[in-house]
N, C-alpha and C positions, 0 to 999 in steps of 0.2 A: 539172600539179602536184597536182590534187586526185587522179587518176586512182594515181598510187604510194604516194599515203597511205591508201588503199582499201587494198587491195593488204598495204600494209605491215601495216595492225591486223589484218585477216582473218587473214593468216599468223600474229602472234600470237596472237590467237587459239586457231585452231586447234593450236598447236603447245602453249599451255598446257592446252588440253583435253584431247592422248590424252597428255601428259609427265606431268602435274603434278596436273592435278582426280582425286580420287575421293571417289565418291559417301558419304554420310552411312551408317552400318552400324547404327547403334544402332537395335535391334531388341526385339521383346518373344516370345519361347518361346508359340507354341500349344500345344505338347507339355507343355511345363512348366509353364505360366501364371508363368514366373518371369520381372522386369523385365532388360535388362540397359541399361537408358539410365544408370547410374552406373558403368558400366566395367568389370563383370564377364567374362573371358576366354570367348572363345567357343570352343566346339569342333566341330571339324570337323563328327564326325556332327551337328550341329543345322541347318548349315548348308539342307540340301534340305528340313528342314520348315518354313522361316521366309518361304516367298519371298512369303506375304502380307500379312506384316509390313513384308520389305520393300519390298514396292511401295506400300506406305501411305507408308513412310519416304519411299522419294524422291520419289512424287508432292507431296509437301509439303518437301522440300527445302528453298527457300525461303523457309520460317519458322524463326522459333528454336525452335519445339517440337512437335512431333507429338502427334496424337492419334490414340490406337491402339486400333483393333480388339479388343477384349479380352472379348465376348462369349458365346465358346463356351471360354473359356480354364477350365482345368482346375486347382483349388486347393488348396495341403498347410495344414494344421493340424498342429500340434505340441501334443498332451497329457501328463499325466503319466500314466502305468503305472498298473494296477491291483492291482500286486502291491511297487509304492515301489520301484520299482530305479531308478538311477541314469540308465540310457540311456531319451529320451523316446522314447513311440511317434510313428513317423509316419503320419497316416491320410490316404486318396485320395479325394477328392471322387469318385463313381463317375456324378452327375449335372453337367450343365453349369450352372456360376455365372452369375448374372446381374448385370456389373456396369457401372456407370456408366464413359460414355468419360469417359476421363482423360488429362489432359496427363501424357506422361511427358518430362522434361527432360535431354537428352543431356550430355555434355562431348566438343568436339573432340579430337581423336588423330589423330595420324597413322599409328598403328597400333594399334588396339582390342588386340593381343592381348598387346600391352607393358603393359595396364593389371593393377595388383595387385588383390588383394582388399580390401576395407576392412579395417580394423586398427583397433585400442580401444587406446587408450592408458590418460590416468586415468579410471578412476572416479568419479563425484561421486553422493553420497549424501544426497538432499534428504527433509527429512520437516519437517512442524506440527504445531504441539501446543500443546491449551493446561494438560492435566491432569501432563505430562510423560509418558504413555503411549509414544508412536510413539517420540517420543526418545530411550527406553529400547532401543526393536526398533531404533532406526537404530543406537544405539551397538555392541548386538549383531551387528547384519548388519556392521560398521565391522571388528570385530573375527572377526568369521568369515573376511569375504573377504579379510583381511590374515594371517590365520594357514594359510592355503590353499597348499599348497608351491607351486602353479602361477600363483597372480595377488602373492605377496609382494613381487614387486617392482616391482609395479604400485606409483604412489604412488594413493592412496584418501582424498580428501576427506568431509566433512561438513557439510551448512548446515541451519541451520531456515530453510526458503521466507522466514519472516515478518521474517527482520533481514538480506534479502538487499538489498544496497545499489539496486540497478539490475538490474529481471527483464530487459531488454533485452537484458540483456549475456548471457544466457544462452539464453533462450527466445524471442528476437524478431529480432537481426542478430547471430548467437554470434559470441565475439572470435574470434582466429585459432588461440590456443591450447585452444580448446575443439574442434576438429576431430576428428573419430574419436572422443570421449571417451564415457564411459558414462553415463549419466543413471541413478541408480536412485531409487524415490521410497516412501516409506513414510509414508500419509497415512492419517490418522482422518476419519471422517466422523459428521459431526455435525447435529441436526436442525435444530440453531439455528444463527445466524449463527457466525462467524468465519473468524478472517482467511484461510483456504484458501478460502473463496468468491473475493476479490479473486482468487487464484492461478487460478481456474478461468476467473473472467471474464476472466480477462487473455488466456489460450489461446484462447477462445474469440472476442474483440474483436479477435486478431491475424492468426484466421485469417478473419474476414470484414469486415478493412480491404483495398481494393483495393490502396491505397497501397502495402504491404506484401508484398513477395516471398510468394507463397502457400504454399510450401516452407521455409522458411527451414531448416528443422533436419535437412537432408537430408544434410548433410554429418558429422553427428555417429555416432559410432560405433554406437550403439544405443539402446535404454532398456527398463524393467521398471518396474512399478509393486503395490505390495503395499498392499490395505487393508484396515484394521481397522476393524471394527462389531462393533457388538449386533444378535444377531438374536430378541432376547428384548422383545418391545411393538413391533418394528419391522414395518413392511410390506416385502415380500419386493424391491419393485424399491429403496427405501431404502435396503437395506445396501449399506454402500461403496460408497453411489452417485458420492460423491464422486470417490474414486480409478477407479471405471469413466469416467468423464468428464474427467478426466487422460489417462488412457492412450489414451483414441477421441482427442483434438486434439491431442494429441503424434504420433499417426500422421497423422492430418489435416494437420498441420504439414511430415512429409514424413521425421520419425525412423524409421528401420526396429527395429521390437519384436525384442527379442532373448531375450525368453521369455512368455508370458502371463500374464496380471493376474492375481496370488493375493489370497486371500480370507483373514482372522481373524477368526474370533468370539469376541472377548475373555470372553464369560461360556461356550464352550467351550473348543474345544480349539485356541486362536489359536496356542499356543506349538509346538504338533504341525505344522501346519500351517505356520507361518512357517518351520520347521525344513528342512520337507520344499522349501518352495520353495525356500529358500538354498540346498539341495543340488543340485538340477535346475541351480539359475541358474548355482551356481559352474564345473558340466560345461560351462556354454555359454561361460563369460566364458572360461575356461582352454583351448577347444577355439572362436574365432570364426569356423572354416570355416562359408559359410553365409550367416551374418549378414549382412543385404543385400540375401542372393538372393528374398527373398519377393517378391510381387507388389507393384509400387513404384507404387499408386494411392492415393487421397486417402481412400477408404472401406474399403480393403480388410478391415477389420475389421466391416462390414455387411452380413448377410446379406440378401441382393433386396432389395438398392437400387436402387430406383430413380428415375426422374427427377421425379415424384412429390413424391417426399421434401423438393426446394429447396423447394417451395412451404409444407410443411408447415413445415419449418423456421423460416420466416419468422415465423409463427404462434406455434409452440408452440417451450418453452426446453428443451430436450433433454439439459440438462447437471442438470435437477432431477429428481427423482425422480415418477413420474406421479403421486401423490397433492398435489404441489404443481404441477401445470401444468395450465395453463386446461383444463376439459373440451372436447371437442369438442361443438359444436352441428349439424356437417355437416362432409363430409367435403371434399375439394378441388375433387371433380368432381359433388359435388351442383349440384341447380340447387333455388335459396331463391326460391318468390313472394315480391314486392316486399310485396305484405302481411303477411309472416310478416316480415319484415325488422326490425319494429321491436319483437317478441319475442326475436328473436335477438341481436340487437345489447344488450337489458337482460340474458340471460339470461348472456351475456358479460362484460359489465361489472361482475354479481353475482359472476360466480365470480373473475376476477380481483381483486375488492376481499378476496374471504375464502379464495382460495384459493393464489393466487401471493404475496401479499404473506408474507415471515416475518419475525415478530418479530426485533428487532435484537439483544436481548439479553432471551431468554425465560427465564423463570424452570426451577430444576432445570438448569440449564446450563454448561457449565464456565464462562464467561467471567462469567454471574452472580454464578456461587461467587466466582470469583475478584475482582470489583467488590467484592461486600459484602464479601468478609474483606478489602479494601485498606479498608474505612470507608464505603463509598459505601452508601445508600441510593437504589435504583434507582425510578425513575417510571416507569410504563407500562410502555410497550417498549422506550423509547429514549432513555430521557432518566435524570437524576443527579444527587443533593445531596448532600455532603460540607462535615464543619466542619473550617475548618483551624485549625494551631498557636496563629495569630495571633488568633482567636477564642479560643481556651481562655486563653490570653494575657492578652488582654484582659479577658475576664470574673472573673480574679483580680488584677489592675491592673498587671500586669508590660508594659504597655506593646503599642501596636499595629502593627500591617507598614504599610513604604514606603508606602501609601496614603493613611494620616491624614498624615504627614508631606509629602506632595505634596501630594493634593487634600482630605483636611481628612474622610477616611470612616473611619472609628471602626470597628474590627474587630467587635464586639460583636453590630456592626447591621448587619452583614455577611453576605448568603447567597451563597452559591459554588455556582452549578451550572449544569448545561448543558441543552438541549434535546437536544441529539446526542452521542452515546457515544462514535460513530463518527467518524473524523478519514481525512484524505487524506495527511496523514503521519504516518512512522513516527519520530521525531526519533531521534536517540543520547541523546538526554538527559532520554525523557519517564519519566514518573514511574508508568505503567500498566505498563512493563516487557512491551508487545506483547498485553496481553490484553482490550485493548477493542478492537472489530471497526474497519477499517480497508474502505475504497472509494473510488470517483472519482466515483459517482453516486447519486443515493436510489433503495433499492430493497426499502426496508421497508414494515410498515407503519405510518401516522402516524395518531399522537397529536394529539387537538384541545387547543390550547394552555390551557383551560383546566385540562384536566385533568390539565396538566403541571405548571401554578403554582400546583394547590391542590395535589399532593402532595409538589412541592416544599418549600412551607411545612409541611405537615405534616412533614415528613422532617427536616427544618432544625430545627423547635422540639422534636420527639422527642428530637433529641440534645441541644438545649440541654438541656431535661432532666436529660438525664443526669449534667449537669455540674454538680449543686445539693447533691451528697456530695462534691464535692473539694475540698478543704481549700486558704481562701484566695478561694473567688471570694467578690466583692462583691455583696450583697445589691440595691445598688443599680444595677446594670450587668446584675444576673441576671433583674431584672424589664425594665431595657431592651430586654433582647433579644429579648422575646415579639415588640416590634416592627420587622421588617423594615425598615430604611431605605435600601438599597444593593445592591444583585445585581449580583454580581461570576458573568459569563457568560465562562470561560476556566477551567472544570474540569478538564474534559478534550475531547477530542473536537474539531468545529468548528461552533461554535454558528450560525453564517449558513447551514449543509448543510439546518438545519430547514426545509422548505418553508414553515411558518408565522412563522418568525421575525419578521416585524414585527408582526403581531399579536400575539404574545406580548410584545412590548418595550412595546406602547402598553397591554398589560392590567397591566403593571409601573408604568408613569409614570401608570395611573389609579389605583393605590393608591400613589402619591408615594412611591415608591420608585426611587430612578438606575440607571440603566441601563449597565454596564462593561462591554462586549464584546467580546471579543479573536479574532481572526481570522489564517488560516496564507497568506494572499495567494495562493491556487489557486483562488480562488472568483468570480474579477472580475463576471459576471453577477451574482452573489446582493449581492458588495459594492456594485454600483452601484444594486440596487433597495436598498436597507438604507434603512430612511427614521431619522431621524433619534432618535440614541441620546444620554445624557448623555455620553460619552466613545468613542470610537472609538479600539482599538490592534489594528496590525499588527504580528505578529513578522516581525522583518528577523533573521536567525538568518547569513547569508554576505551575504559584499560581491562574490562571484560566480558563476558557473556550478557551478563542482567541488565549489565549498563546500557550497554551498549542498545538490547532492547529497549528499555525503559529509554532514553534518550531518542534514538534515531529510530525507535517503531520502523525497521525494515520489512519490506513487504516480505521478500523471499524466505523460504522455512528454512534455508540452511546458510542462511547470511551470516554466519561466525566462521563457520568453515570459506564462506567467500569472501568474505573480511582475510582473513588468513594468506588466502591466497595470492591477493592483491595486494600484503607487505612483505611475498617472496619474490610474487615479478616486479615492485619495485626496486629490490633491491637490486636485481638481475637486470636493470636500466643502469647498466653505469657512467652510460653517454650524456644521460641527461640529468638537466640539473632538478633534484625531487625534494618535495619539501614534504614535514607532515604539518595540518592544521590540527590545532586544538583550540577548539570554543570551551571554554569554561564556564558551565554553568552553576551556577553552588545549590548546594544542595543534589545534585546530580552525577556529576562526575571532575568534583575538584578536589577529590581526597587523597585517589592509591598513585601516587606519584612514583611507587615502584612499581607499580603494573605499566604503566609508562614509559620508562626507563627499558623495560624487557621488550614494547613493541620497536623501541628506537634502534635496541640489540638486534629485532629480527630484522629490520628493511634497510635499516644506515642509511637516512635520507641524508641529504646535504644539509637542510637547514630545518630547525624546529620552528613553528612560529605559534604562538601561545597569546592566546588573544581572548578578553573579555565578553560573554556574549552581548548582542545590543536588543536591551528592551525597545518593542516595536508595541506596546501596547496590547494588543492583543490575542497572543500567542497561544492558540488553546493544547491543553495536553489532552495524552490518553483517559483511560479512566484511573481508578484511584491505584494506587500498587497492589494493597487486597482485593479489586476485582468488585470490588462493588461500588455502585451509584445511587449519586441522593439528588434524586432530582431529575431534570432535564439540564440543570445548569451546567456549563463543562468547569473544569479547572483550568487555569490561566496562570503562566509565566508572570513574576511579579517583579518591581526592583529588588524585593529580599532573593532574588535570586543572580542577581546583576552582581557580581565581584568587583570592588574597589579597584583602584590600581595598586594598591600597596598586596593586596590580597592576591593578585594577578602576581609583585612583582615577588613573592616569600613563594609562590608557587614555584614560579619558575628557580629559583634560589634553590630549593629543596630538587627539585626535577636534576639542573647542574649538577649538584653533588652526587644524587642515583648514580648520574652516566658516568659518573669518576669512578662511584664504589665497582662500578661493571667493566672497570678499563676502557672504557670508550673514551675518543680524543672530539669531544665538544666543549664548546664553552659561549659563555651568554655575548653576543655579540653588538646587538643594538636594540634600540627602542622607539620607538611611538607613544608618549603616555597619552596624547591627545586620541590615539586611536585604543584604548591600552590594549596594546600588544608590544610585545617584546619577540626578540631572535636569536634563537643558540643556532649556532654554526658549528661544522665540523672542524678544526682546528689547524686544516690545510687552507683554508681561505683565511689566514692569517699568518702573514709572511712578511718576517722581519719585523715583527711588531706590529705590523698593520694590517688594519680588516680591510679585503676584498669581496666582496658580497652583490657588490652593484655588477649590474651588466654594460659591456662593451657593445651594444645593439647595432653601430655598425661591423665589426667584426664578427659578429655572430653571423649576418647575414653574407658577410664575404664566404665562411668557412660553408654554408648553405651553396653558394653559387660553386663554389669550387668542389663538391659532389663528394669529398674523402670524408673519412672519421674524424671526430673530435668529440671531447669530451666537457665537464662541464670550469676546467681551470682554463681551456682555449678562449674565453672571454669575457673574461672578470673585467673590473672599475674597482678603484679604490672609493671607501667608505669614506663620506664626508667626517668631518671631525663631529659634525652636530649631532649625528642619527647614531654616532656609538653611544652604547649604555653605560649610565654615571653621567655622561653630558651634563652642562649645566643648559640645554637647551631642550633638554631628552627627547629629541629627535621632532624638532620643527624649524625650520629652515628659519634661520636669522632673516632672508631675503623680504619672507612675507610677512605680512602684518596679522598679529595674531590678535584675536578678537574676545574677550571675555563676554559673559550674558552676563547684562547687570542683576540678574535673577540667582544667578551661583552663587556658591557658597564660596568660593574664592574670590571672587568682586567684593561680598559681603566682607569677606576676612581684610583684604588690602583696606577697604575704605574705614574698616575699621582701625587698622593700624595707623590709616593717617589721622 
């Protein structure tokens, strides 16, 4: 019996070996140094020069990817003409390249010679900006390549990087409709921070996570990259250095370059130059024979690379320009006495303290400029003091924001500002309109928090200041405000990103001032070290996965899971008093009032507060929710997305009831319609029939000085009657004089009725 089942496999065996097996073909050109592992047809005559390629191929067989011989391979470059014509030259390396083995990755066929050429279908035209610069040249490139008899009926997209919903989808597992597409990129480079750093680190953290297909964008049609600088105060490896470090991790990534990286010198001749590129590029995009065939290795854009280089890499940041990257002290293959070691090791640590670190938002800067003309007076590096509405409000008696009415904090006495500029999202609804720098990690440098909360205060009383000519403020409220009682830390940015943040919060509570801290829940480390503040809020902005993207565009790829995380360690804060925010935005995320109701069951904050977003004019969003663009133009946050207060208050109505159907002991406890926002409380700060909500802030700060536990009922204040919800004042101080604009619709209505 066993003897015929021998017998039988061996035959088949053998029978599907000379039938049906052929060997693996995907080969690399010594003649050409050109890759053909993505399917490029082969022709006969190359056949008899390859056969060391392919016995590299089949001796490895067996694997999913070869690594090939590419050594003595011979390499083409593509320049522009010296005379501006149309057709690039092609020039021969006439010495042999030396390049690193490289994985080249094949695709199965049953017959290599059935395989097409790559093909480009759309276009996408990606540029940053914060001056409006590049976004000017992308419009232009927008409208070149669509006016081109031969790419017209290409469709041709436009994004700014910075309001791109999910870089993922484009640059890390492209969707399916991005295949063969064109990437083109029109980037500024800047000496200071902004948000194209994130887009650099992002290429760069993609391509040295193992996790992460090492290729990933090898399937896309092409790319180009154009960048603009000064080359007037700049140092020479500086200019565009940025967009040079684009276009090296885009090829690193596995995109085949479909023209080389052009250069503008904005205080030259950028406009001659971007001209001349568009022209070259347009010959390539309208003729893609080609495009492909370059040498399909990971560095091909590095001249003698060598193996070397991983180790340097490791060391030094390659994506900076060499006057910001650590000096060398010794080179890879030095050998350092153990005595010199502990020179070396300071002389390092000197230069990374003064020379890798840059300022977050330097002064002369665009995104400076841009801070101060929004009102901001900037601290240090990184940090920011702003007066709001509600203060200027207040200091002429027209009443103060949801604050005093919740927790009993006087707008007047009020400072708003942040230690960090910087935030790890990019919201559809934030009020910087994308021009405060944006990251997933600190990579400035820091400010000692002293030096943050003495120019804070200076920056904060300048303005008051300023407000001692406008007609109407109270003399009495104008002298209050010299002293700070309240820092409201939720400017902008993400104030727990400070590495000193709790030092800064205790140098606050040591001049008895409370401590309001608002946090975007991507931070769970920093939230769990957070020692204790006068109030603690999370914005809860979606009640799930999609929302929550589409709304707060978080930088981080696993920001649901760090969402998550940050409403277990709140709830595990049970000293402090936590609240969650919800902006409502409509059309966004003012529907699943049960997905809601379940984040409330995971953290049991103290208090909800449910607040209307505020139209700021020009709020841009991501791109569209299907992933395509028309235009250059962005989408913008409208009034049809601003909810009513009645809309605001049936939300909240419906949300109450959730938390009943769930057994949870909350209920709606007061209001602001002038702010619309409203507040459901837990049902312990209502005792005896009456709401407690407000703080005791000298009592808080006794239980501070006297060093024991407490928690958040050791200092409550009873709830004015006005700021409960139903009020017939619904939460605005009878005190102040409340002000109608004769331009409302309520002015309108009264003068009608009289």
């Amino acid at each position: 019996m066993r003897l015929p089942l021998v017998l039988g496999v061996t035959f088949a065996y053998v029978y599907w070996k000379f039938c049906f097996y052929q060997p693996r073909t995907t080969t690399t050109s010594r003649k050409s140094g050109k890759s053909r592992g993505l399917g490029r047809p082969v022709s006969d005559d190359e056949d008899e020069d390859d056969n060391h390629s392919f016995d590299v191929a089949q001796k490895q067989s067996d694997e999913e990817e070869d690594v090939v011989d590419l050594t003595n391979a011979v390499h083409t470059s593509t320049t522009l003409s010296s005379d501006n014509s149309s057709a690039p030259i092609v020039t021969t390396a006439t010495t042999a390249r030396k390049v690193r083995p490289t994985k080249v990755f094949r695709r199965r066929s049953k017959d290599a010679n059935t395989q097409p050429l790559p093909t480009m279908s759309d276009i996408y035209i990606f540029y940053s900006t914060l001056t409006g610069t590049s976004e000017k040249y992308a419009s232009h490139l927008h409208a070149a390549l669509s006016g081109h008899s031969e790419l017209s009926a290409r469709r041709i997209h436009a994004q700014n990087l910075d309001y791109i919903d999910d870089l993922d989808t484009y640059f890390v597992t492209p969707a399916r409709f991005l295949e063969n597409a064109v990437y083109l990129f029109v980037l500024p480079s800047y000496a200071s921070e902004s948000p194209l750093d994130f887009f650099v680190e992002t290429l760069k953290d993609t391509y040295n996570d193992f996790r992460i297909d090492s290729r990933p964008l090898r399937k896309l049609g092409g790319y180009a990259v154009f960048g603009l600088g000064d080359r007037e105060g700049w140092d020479e490896d500086m200019y565009c250095y940025q967009a040079m470090a684009v276009d090296k991790y885009l090829g690193k990534l596995g995109a085949p370059r479909v023209f080389p990286v052009g250069t503008g010198n904005v205080s030259g001749r950028a406009n001659d130059e971007f001209e001349e590129w568009i022209k070259h590029l347009s010959d390539v995009l309208a003729d893609p024979t080609g495009v492909g065939e370059i040498i399909d290795v990971a560095d091909s854009d590095d001249e003698g690379v060598d193996a070397e280089d991983d180790a340097e890499d490791e060391a030094f940041d390659d994506t900076q320009p060499k006057s910001l990257r650590l000096s060398k002290t010794a080179s890879a293959k030095d050998v350092i006495d153990v005595e010199d070691m502990g020179a070396v090791i300071e002389r390092s640590r000197k230069s990374n303290d003064s020379t890798t670190k840059k300022e977050m938002v330097g002064k002369d800067t665009p995104t400076y400029n841009a801070l101060t003309k929004q009102g901001y007076t900037i601290v240090g590096s990184h940090s920011g003091v702003k007066i709001c509405r509600w203060t200027k409000s207040a200091l002429r008696g027209r009443g103060s924001c949801y604050k005093f009415a919740f927790y009993g904090i006087k707008s007047h006495l009020c400072m708003e500002t942040t230690p960090s500029l910087s935030c790890s999202n990019k919201c559809v609804f934030c009020w910087r309109h994308g021009t405060n720098p944006v990251g997933t990690t600190w990579r400035w440098q820091v400010d000692p928090p002293e030096l943050i909360l003495k120019g804070a205060l200076e920056g904060h009383y300048r303005k008051i200041k300023q407000m001692r000519g406008v007609p109407g403020v109270q003399a009495a409220r104008f002298a209050e405000a010299f002293t700070v009682r309240h820092c409201a830390l939720s400017l902008v940015g993400e104030p727990i990103f400070y590495p000193h943040i709790n030092e800064f919060v205790r140098m606050l509570h040591e001049r008895s001032i409370s401590s309001f801290l608002v946090c975007n829940a991507q931070h769970p480390d920093q939230l769990k070290a957070l020692d204790q503040v006068t109030q603690l809020y999370v914005s809860i902005d979606a009640s799930d996965k999609e929302s929550l993207r589409r709304i707060d565009r978080p930088l981080h790829r696993d920001f649901w899971e760090r969402f998550n995380q940050c409403l277990d360690i709140l709830r595990s804060k049970t000293r402090q008093r936590t609240v969650f925010r919800l902006t409502l935005v409509k059309g966004f995320n003012a529907s699943d009032v049960l997905g809601y109701a379940k984040l409330v069951a995971q953290a049991l904050p103290c208090f909800i507060e449910i607040k209307g977003v505020t139209y700021c004019g020009t709020a841009s969003t991501a791109s569209e929710p299907n992933g395509a663009f028309k235009g250059v133009k962005k989408d913008s946050l409208t009034m049809a997305n601003v909810p009513f207060y009645d809309e605001v208050r049936g939300f909240v109505l419906q949300l109450d009831a959730s938390l009943k159907d769930l057994g949870l002991n909350y209920e709606v406890a007061a209001e602001h319609a002038h702010s619309c926002c409203i507040l459901i409380a837990q049902t312990r700060f209502k005792i005896d029939g009456e709401w407690y909500t407000h703080i005791d802030y000298d009592r808080f700060f006794e239980l501070l000085r006297e060093g024991r536990e407490f928690g958040p009922m050791d200092y409550i204040a009873k709830t004015p009657p006005w700021a409960i919800f139903g009020s017939d004042q619904a939460g605005f101080n009878p005190e102040d004089e409340r002000v109608v604009n004769k331009k409302s619709k309520a002015y309108k209505s009264e003068q009608l009725a009289i």
